[in-house]
N, C-alpha and C positions, 0 to 999 in steps of 0.2 A: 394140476398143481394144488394141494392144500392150503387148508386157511394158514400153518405157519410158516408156510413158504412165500406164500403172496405177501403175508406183511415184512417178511424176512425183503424183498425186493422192491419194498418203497422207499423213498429218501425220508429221515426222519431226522427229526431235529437230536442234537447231543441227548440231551437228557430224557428220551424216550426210554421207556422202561420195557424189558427184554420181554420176547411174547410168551414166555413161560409164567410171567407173574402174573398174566391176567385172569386164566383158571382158577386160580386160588382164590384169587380174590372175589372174582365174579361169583364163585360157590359162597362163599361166607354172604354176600350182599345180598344175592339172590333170595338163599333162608331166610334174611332181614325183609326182604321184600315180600316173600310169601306171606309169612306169618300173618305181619303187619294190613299187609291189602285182604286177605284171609279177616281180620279180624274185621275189618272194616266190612265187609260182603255178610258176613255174620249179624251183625249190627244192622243191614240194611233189611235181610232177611227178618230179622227181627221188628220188621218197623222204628226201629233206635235213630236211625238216621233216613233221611230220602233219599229214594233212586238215584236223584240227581248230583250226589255227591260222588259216585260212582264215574262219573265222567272223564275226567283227570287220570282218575286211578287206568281205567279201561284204554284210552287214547296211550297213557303212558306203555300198556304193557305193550300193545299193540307196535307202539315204535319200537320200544326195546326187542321183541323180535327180529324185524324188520332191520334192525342195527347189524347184525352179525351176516345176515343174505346179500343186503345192500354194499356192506364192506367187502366182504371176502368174496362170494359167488359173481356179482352183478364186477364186481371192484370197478362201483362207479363213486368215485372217491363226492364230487357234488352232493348227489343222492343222500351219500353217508354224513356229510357237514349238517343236509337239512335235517335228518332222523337224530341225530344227534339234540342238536337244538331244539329238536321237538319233544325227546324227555327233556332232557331240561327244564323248557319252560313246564311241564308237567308236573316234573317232579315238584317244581315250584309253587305252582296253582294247588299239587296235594297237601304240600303241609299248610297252605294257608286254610282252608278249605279245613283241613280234619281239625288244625288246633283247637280252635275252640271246643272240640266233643271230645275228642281223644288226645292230650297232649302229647303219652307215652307212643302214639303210634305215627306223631307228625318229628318225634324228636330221633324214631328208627328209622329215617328216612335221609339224616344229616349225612349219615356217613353216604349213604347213595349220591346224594346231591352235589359232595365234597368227592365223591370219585367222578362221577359227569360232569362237575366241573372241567377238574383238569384233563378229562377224553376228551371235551370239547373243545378245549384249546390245543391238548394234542391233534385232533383231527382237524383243526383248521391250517396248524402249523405242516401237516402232511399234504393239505389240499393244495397249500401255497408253492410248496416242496415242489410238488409231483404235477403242477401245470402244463 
């Protein structure tokens, strides 16, 4: 079974948004996301900022990977709650983290945040569903 098949066969709450929209969208954020963590690695590179800023950024990409395997492949819906909530809280620790050096690259992160937002309450609302 494929990934739009597997999500096509979960219980989802009414206002889940059809699995065609997440492509799109995940392309547009993802650019946002490159550039952005891109600049920030440049920067580190440069001695601009410390290694250790890089932490967040790295943990973050790392689950976002792991998001897409753990849902669809593993479809261990648990698993996917925790990765879920693990950007999140990253995404959150990046922009606190960058604002002060870089405002313009902690404020291309809103709309990411504002999209794992609401997966994260979608993907709870599925966990709960699919008990």
């Amino acid at each position: 079974m494929d990934t739009s098949q597997i999500y096509q066969t979960m219980i989802k709450p009414s206002w889940s948004p059809p699995g065609r929209l997440f492509g799109p969208v995940r392309t547009v954020l993802y650019l946002m996301i490159i550039i952005s963590y891109w600049h920030v690695v440049i920067q580190v590179i440069q001695k601009k900022l410390p290694r250790t800023i890089l932490i967040p950024f790295v943990i973050n990409i790392i689950a976002n990977a792991l998001f897409t395997y753990l849902r669809f492949k593993k479809s261990n819906l648990l698993l996917w709650l925790i990765d879920i909530i693990i950007v999140l809280i990253t995404i959150i620790i990046t922009i606190i983290v960058i604002r002060p050096h870089y405002k313009r690259v902690a404020y291309m992160q809103i709309p990411y945040l504002l999209r794992v937002c609401f997966a994260t309450v979608l993907a709870t609302s599925i966990f709960i569903m699919n008990k």
